[in-house]
SERO-4910 file (N, C-alpha, C, O; in steps of 0.05 Angstrom, whole numbers):
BEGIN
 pado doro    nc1    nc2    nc3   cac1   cac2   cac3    cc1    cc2    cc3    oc1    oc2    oc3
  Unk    A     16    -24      0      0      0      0     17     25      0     13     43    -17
  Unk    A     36     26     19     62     52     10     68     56    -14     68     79    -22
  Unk    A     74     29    -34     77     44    -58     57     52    -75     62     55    -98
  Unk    A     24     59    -62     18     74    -70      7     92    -67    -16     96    -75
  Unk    A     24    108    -53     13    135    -33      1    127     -7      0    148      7
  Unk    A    -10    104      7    -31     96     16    -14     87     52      7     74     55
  Unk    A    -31    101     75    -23     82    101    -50     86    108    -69    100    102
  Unk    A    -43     64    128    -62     55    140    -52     46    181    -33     36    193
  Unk    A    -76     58    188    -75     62    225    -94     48    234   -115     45    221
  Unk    A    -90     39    255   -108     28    265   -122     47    299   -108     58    315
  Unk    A   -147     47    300   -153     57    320   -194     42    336   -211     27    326
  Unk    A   -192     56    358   -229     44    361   -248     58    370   -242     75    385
  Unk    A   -264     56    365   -290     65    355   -299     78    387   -284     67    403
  Unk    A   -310     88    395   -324     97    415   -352     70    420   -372     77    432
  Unk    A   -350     55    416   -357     28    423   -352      7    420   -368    -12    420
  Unk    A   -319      8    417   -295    -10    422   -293    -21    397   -270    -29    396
  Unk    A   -306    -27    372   -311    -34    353   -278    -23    343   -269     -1    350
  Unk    A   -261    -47    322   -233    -29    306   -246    -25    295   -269    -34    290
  Unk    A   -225      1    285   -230     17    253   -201     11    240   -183      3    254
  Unk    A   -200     15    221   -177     19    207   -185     46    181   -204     50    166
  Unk    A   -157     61    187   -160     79    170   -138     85    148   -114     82    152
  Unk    A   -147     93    126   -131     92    100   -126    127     93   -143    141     82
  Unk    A    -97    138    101   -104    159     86    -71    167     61    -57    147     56
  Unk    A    -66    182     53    -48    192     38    -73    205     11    -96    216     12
  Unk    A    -57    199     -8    -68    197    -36    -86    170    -44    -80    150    -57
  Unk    A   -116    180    -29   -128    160    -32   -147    169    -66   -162    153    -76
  Unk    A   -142    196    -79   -164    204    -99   -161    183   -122   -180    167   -124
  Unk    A   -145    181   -134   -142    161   -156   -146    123   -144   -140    104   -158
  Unk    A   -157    123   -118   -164     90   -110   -189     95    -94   -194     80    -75
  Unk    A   -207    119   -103   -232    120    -75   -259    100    -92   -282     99    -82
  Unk    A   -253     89   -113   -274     68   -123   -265     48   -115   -284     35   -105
  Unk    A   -245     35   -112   -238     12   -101   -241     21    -71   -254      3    -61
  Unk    A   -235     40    -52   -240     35    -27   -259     36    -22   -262     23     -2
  Unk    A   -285     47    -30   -311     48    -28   -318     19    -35   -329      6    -18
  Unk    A   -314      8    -55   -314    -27    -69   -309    -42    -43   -327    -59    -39
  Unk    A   -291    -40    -25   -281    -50     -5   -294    -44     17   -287    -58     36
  Unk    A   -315    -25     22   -324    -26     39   -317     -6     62   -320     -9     86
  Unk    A   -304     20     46   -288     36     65   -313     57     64   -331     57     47
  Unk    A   -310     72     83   -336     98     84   -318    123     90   -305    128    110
  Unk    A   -320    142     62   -306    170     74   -308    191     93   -330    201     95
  Unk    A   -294    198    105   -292    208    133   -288    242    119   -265    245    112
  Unk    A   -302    264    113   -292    283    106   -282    301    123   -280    322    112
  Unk    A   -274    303    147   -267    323    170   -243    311    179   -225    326    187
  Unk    A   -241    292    179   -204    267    180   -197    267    150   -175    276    143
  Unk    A   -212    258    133   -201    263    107   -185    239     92   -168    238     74
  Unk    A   -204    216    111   -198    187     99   -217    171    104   -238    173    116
  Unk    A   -201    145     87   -231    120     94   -224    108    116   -202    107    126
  Unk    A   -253     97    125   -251     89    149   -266     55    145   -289     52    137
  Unk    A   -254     40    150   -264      9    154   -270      2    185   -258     10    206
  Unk    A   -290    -14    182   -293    -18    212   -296    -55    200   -304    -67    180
  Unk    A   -283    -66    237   -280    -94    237   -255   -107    226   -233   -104    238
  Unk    A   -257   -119    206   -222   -130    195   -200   -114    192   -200    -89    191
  Unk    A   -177   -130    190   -158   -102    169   -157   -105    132   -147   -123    117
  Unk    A   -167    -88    128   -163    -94    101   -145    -88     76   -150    -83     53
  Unk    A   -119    -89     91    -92    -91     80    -94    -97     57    -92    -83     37
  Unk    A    -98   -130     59    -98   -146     33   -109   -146     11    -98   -143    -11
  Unk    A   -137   -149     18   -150   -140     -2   -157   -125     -7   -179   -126    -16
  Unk    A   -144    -95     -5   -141    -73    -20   -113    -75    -39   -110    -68    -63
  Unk    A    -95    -86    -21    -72    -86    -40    -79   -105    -63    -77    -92    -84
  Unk    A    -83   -122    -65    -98   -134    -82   -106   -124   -101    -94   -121   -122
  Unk    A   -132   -117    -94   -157    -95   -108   -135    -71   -125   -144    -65   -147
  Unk    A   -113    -60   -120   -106    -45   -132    -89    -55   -153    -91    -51   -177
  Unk    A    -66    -75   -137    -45    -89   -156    -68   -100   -186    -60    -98   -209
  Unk    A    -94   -111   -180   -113   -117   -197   -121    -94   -218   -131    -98   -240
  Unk    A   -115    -73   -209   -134    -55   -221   -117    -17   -211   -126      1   -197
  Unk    A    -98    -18   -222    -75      4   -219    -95     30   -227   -119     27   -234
  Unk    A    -88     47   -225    -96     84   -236    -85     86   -259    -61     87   -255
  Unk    A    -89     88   -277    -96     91   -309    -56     99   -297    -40     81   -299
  Unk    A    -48    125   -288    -22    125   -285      1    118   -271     24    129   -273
  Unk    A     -8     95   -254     11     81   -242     11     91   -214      0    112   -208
  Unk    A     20     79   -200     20     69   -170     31    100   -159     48    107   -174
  Unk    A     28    112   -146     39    143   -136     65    138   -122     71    116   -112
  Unk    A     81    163   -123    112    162   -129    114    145    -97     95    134    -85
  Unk    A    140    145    -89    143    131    -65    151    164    -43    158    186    -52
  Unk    A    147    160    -25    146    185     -7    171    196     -2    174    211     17
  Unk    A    190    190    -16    225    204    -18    210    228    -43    216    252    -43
  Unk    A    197    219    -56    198    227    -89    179    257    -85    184    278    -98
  Unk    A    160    254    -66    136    273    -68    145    307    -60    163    314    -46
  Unk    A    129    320    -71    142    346    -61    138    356    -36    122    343    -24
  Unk    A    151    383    -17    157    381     -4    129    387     24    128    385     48
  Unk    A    108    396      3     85    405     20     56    382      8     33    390      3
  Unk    A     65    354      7     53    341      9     44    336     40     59    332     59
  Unk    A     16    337     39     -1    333     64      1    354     82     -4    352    106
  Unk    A      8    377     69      0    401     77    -28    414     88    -34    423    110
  Unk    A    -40    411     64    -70    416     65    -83    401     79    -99    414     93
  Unk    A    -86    373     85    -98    364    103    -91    365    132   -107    361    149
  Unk    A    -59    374    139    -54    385    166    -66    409    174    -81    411    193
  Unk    A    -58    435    151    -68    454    160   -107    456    159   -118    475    171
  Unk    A   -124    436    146   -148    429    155   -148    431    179   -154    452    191
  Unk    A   -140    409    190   -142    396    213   -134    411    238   -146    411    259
  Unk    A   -105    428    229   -106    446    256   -126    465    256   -142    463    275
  Unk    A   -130    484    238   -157    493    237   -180    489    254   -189    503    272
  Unk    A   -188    466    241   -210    456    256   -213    458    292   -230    467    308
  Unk    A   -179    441    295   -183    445    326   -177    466    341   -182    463    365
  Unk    A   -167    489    334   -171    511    347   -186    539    334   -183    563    339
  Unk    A   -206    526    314   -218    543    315   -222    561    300   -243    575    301
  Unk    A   -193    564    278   -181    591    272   -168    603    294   -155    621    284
  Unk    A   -163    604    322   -141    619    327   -121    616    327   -113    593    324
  Unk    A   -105    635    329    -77    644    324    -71    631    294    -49    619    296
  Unk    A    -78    628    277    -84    632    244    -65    658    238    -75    679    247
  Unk    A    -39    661    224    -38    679    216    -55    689    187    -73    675    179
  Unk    A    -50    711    175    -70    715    161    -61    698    127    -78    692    110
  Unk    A    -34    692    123    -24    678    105    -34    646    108    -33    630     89
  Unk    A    -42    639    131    -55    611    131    -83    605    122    -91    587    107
  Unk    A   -100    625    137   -126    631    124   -134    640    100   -156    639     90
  Unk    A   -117    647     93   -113    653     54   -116    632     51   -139    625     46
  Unk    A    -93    609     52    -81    583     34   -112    573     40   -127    570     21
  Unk    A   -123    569     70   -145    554     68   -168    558     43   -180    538     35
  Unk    A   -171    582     33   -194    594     16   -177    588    -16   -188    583    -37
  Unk    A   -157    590    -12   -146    586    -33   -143    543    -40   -135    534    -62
  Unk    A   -150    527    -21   -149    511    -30   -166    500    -43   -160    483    -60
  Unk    A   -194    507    -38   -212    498    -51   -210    507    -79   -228    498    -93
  Unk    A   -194    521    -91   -197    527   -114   -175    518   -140   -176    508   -163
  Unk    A   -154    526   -121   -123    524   -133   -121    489   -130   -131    480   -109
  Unk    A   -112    472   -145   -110    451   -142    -78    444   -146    -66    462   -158
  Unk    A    -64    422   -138    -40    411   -139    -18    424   -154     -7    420   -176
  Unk    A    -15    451   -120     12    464   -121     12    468   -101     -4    455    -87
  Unk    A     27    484    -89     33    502    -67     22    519    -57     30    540    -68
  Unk    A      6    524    -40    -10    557    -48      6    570    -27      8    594    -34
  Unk    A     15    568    -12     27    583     11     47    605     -2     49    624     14
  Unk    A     59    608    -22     73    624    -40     51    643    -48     53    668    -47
  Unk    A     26    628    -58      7    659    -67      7    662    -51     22    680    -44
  Unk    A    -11    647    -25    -23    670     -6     -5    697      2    -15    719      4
  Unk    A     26    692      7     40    703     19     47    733     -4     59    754      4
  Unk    A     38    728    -30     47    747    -51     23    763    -51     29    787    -48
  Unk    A     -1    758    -54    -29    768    -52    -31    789    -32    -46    808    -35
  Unk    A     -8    780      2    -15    795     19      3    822     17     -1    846     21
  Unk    A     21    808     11     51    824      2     41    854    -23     45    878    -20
  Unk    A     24    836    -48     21    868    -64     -9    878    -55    -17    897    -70
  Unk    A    -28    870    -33    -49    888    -29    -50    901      6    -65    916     17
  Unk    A    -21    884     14    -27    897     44    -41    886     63    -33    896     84
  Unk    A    -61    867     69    -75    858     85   -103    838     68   -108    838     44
  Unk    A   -116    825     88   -128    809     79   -154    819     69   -172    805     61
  Unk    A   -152    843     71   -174    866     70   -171    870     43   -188    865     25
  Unk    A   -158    874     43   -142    881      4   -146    867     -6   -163    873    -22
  Unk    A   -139    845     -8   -135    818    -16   -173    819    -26   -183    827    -47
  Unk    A   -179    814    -14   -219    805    -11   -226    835    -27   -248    834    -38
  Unk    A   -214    860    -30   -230    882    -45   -217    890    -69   -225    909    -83
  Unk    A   -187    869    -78   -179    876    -98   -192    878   -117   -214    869   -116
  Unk    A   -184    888   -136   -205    879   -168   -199    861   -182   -176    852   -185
  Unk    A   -225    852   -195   -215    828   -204   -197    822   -230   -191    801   -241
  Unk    A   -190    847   -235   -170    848   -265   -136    846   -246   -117    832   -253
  Unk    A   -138    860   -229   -112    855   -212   -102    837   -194    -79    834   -186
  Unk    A   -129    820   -185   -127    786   -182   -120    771   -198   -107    751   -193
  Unk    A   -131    781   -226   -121    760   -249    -96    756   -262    -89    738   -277
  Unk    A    -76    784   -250    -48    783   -250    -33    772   -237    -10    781   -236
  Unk    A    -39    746   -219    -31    726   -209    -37    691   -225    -55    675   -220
  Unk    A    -16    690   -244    -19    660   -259    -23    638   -243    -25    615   -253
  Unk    A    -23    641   -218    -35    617   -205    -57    613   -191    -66    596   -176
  Unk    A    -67    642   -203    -96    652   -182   -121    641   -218   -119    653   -240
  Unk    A   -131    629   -215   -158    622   -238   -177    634   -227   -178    646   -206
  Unk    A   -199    628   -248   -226    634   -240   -237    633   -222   -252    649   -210
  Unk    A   -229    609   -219   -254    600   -192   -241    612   -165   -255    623   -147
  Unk    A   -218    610   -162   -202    627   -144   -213    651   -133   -222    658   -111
  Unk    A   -207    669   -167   -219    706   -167   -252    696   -146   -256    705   -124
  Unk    A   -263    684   -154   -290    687   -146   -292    679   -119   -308    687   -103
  Unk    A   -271    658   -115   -280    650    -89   -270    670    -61   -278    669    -38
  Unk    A   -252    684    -72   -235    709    -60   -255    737    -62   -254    756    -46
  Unk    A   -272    734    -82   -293    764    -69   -318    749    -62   -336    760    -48
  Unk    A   -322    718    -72   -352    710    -49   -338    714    -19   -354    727     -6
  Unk    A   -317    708     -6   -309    711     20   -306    748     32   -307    755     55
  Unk    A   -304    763      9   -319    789     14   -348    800     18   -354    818     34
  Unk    A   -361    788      3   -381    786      5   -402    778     12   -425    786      8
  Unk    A   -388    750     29   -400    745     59   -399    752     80   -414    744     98
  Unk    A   -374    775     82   -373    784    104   -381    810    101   -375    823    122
  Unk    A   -391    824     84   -402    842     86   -433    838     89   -444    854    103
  Unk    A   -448    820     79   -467    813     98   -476    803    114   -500    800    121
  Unk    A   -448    792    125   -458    785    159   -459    808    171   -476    808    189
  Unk    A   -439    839    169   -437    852    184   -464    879    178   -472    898    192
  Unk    A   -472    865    146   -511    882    150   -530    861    165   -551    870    176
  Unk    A   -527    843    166   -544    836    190   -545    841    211   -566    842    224
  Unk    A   -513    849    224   -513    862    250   -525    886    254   -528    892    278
  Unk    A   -534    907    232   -547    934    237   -565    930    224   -579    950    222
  Unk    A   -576    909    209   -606    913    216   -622    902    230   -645    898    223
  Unk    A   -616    896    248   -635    880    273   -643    903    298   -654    898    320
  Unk    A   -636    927    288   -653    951    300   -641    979    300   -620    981    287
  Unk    A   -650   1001    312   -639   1022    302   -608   1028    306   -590   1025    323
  Unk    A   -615   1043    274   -581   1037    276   -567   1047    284   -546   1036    287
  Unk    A   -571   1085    296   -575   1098    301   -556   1090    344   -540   1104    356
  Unk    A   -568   1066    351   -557   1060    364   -538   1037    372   -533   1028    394
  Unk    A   -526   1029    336   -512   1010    342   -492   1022    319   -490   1016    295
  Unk    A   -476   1042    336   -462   1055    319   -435   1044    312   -427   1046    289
  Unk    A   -417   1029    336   -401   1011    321   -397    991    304   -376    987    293
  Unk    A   -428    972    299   -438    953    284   -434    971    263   -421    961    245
  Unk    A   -441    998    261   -449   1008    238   -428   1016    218   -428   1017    194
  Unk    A   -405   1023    245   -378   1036    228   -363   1014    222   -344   1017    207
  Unk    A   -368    990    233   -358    963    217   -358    957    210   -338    946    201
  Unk    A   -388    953    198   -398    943    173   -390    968    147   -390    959    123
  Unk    A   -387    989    151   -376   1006    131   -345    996    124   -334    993    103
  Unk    A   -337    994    147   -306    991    142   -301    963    120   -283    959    104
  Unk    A   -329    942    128   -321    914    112   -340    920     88   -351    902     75
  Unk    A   -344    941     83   -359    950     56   -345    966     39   -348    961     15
  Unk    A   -326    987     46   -311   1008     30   -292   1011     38   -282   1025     20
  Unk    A   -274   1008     56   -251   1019     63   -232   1009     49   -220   1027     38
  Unk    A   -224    987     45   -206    978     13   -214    982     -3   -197    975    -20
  Unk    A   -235    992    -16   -246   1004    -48   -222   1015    -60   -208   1025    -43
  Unk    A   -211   1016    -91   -190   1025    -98   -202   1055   -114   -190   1068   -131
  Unk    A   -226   1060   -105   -238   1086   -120   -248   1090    -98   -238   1081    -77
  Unk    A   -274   1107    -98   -285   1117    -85   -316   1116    -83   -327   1129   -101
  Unk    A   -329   1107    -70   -362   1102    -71   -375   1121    -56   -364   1133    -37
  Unk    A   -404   1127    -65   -420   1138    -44   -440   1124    -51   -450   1119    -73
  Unk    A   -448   1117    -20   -468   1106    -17   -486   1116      0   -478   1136     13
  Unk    A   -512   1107      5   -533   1126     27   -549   1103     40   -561   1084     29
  Unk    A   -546   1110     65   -570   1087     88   -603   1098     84   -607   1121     89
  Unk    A   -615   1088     80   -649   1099     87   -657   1093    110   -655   1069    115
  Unk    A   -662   1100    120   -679   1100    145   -708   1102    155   -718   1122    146
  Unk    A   -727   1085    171   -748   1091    173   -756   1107    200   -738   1109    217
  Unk    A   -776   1117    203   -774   1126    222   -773   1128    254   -777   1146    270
  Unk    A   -762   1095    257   -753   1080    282   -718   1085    272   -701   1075    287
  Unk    A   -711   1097    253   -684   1093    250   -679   1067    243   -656   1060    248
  Unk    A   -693   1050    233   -681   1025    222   -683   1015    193   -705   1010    182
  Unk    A   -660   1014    181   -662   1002    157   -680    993    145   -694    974    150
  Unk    A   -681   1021    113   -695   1006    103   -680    998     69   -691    983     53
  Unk    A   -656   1012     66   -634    999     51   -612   1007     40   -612   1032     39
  Unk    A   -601   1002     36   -567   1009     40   -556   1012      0   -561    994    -16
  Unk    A   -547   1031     -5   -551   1027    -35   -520   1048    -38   -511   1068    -26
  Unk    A   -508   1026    -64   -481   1050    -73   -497   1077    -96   -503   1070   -118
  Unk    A   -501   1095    -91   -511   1113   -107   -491   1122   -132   -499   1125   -155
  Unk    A   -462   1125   -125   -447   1125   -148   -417   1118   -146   -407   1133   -129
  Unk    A   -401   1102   -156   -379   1098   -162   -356   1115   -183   -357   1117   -207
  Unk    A   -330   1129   -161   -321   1144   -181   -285   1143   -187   -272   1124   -178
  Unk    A   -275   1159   -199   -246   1147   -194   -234   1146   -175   -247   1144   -154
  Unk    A   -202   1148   -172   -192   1146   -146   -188   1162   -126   -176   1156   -106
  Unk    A   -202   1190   -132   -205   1215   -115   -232   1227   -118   -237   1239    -97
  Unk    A   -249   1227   -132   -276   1236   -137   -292   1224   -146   -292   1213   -168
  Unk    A   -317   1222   -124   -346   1216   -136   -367   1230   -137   -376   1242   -118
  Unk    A   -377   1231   -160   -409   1258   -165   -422   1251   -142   -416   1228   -135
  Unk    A   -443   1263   -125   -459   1256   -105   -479   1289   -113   -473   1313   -113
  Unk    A   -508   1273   -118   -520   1295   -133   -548   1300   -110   -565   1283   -117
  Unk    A   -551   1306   -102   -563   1313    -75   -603   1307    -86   -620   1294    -74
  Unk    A   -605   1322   -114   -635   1311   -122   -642   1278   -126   -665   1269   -123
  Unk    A   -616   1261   -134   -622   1241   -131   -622   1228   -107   -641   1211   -104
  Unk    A   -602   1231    -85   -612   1226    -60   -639   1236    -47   -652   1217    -38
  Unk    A   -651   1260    -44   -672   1260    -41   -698   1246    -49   -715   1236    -35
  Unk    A   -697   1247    -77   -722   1226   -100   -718   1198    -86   -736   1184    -80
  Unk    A   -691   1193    -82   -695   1159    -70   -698   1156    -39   -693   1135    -27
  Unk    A   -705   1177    -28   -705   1179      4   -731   1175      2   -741   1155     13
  Unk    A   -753   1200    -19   -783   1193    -24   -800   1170    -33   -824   1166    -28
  Unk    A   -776   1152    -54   -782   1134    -64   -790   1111    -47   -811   1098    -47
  Unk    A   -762   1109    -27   -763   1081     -2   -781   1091     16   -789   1071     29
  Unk    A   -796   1116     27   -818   1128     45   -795   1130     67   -801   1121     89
  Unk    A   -768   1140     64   -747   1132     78   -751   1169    106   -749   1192     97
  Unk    A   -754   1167    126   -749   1195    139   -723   1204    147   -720   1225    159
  Unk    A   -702   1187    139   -679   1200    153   -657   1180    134   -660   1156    128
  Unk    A   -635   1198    128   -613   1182    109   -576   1186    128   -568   1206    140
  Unk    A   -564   1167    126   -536   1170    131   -525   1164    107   -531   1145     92
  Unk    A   -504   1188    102   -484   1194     77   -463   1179     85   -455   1176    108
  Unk    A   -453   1168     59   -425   1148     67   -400   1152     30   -404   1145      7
  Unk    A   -383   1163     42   -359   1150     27   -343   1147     38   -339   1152     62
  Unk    A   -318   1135     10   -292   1127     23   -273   1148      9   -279   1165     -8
  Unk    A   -249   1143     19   -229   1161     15   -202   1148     21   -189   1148     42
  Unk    A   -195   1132    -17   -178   1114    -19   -158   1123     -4   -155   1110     16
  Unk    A   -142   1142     -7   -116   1159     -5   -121   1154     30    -98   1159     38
  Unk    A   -135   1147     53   -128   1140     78   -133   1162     95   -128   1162    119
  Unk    A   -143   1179     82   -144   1209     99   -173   1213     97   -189   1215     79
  Unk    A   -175   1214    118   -215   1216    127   -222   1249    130   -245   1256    127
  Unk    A   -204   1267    135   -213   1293    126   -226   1301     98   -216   1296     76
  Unk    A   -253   1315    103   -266   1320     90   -258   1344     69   -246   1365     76
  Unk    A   -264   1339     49   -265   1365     20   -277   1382     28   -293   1378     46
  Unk    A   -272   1410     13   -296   1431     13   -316   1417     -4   -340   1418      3
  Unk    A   -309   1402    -28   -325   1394    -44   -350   1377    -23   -373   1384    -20
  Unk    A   -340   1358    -13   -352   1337     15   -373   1363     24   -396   1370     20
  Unk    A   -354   1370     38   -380   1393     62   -404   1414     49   -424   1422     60
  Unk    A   -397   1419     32   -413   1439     10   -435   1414     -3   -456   1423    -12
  Unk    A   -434   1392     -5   -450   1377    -16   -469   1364      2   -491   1357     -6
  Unk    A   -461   1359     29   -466   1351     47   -492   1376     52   -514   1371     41
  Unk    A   -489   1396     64   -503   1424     70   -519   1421     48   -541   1429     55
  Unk    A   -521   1412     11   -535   1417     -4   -566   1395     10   -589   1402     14
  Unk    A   -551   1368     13   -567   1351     16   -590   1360     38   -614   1358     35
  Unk    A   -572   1372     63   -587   1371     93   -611   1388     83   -635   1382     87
  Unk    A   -598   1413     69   -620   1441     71   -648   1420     51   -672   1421     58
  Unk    A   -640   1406     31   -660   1394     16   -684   1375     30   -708   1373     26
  Unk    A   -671   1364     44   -685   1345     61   -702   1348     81   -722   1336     87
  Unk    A   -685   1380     99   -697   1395    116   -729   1403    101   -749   1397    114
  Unk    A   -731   1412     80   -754   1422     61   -783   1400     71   -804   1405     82
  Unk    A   -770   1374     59   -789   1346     53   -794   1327     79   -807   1307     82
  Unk    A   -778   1342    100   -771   1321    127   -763   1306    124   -773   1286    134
  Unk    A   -744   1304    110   -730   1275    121   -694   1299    118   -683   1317    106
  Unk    A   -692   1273    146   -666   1287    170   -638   1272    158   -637   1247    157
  Unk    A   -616   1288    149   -592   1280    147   -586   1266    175   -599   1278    193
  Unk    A   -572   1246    184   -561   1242    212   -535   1245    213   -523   1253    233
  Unk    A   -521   1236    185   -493   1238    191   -474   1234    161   -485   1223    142
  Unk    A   -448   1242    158   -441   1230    131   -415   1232    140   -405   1252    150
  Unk    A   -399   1202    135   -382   1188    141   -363   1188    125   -369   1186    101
  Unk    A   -341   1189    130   -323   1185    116   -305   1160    128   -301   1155    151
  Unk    A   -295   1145    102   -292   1119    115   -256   1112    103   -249   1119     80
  Unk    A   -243   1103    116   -209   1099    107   -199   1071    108   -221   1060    111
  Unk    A   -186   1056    107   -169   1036    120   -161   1048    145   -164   1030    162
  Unk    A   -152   1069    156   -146   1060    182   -160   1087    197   -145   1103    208
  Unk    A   -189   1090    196   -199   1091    212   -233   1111    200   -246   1096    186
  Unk    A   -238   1122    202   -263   1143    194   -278   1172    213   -279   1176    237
  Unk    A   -286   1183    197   -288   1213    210   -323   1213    203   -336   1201    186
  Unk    A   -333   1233    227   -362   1238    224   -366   1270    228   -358   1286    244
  Unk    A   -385   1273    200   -384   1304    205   -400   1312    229   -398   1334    240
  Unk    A   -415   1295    236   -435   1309    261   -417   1311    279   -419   1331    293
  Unk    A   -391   1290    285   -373   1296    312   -359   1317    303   -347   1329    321
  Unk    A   -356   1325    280   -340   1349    273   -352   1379    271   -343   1399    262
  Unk    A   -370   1375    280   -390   1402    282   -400   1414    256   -409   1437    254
  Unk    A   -399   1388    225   -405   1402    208   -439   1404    204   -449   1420    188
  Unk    A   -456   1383    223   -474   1390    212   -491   1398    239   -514   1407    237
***
C-alpha cells in the first residue's frame, strides 16, 4: 500500500468496535475503497473500515486494477508540502481559527480552488502586493487576475469571502436602530468600503424607528472623486418612504478629512431634506485605518 501513496492506522471506535484507517493519496483509488467497503470520513479526510484489516485485499484490489497512471511516487519522491492541506485542515478545525496567521487563512480559501501546487507562495504574494487580507478580498478582479496561479474560480472564491462578510456585518445593523448600534455600523462600513480602490458613495435609508430600510451605492467614481448629486438622494429617500438618510464614502488615499467639495455637498443635501422632512443624521467618511463623522466634527 506505500507504494501507493496509501497508510493505514489502526484505532477504536467509541464502542470498542476497530476501525482501520486509510489515508495519503487515496483520490485516484476511492472506487476501489468504497468497493471495499471503506466509508469517507470528510473532516479526517480518509476512509474508514470498521472490523477486519483490510490490507490485503485492498492491495490486491489495486495491484488488480492500478490508476490509469501508475502506483503514486514513493514518499522520498513527493514534493515538499505534500499533506500540507490536510494538516493545515485539521489544525484549523481544532482551534478554531485561532492564532491563524493571516497567510494561513488565505491558503485555506485558496485551496478549494487552486488545485495541486503550493498555495502558501500565493497566499504570501497576494498579501505582500495588497497589504492585508482586507485588500486581498476588495482587490479587483483584473488585478487578481495578474496572479498566474490565481484562476477563475479562485478570483470568485476570493470576493464570495468578501461578500459574505459584508453581509454578515448588514445583518448586524439591521436587527434595530441603527442609530444605536453605531459601532456595528462603522464596521460594517469599514467591511464595505474601506479597501475600495476608488471611491463610492453610498446612502443608508432609514425609517422612522431609524431602522433600515436599505443600503444602496448611489455612485462609483475614480480614485479621488465621486459625483454625489443631492436631487437624486432625495427622490430615492421619497421613493423608499425613507425619513432620515446616513451619507457614506470612502477616501482611498487613507485620509478621512473632508473636502470643501464633501462639506458643500453635504449642506446641499441637509437644507433639501430639511424642506421634505427627512433628517440628514450623519455622513461618514470611511479609510483603512480609521473614519471621520461630520456630526462629531460640528459640520452638521
Amino acid at each position: 500500500m506505500a507504494a501507493a501513496g496509501l497508510y493505514l492506522d489502526e484505532r477504536t471506535d467509541p464502542d470498542g468496535t476497530p476501525e482501520f484507517c486509510v489515508s495519503g493519496d487515496t483520490h485516484p483509488y476511492r472506487r476501489i475503497l468504497r468497493g471495499q467497503g471503506g466509508r469517507w470520513d470528510k473532516l479526517e479526510r480518509m476512509w474508514v473500515f470498521r472490523g477486519g484489516d483490510p490490507a490485503s485485499a485492498l492491495t490486491h484490489a489495486i495491484e488488480e486494477n492500478p490508476p490509469a497512471g501508475g502506483l503514486a511516487e514513493g514518499a522520498a519522491e513527493r514534493p515538499h508540502y505534500w499533506g500540507h492541506r490536510d494538516r493545515l485542515r485539521k489544525r484549523f478545525l481544532e482551534n478554531d481559527g485561532g492564532g491563524f496567521p493571516d497567510y494561513e487563512l488565505l491558503e485555506l480559501i485558496l485551496f478549494q480552488c487552486v488545485p495541486r501546487i503550493d498555495v502558501k507562495p500565493l497566499a504570501k504574494d497576494l498579501l505582500a502586493r495588497f497589504g492585508s487580507l482586507g485588500g486581498v478580498v476588495a482587490a479587483d478582479t483584473q488585478r487578481l487576475a495578474e496572479f498566474d496561479a490565481l484562476n477563475l474560480a479562485g478570483i470568485a472564491q476570493i470576493k464570495a469571502i468578501r461578500e459574505l462578510a459584508r453581509r454578515l456585518a448588514l445583518e448586524e445593523i439591521g436587527r434595530g436602530p441603527v442609530l444605536s448600534s453605531w459601532d456595528k455600523l462603522t464596521g460594517y462600513l469599514k467591511t464595505a468600503m474601506a479597501h475600495e480602490g476608488t471611491e463610492q458613495f453610498r446612502v443608508l435609508f432609514l425609517n422612522a424607528k431609524n431602522g433600515l430600510i436599505a443600503d444602496e451605492v448611489q455612485h462609483s467614481g475614480t480614485v479621488n472623486h465621486t459625483p454625489a448629486y443631492p436631487r437624486e438622494v432625495i427622490k430615492r429617500a421619497l421613493d423608499l418612504g425613507a425619513t432620515a438618510v446616513i451619507l457614506v464614502h470612502n477616501h482611498p488615499s487613507g485620509d478621512p478629512t473632508p473636502s470643501r467639495a464633501d462639506i458643500a455637498m453635504t449642506r446641499e443635501i441637509a437644507e433639501a431634506g430639511d424642506k421634505l422632512d427627512i433628517q440628514l443624521h450623519d455622513h461618514i467618511i470611511v479609510t483603512k485605518h480609521g473614519q471621520s463623522s461630520f456630526r462629531d466634527m460640528g459640520l452638521l
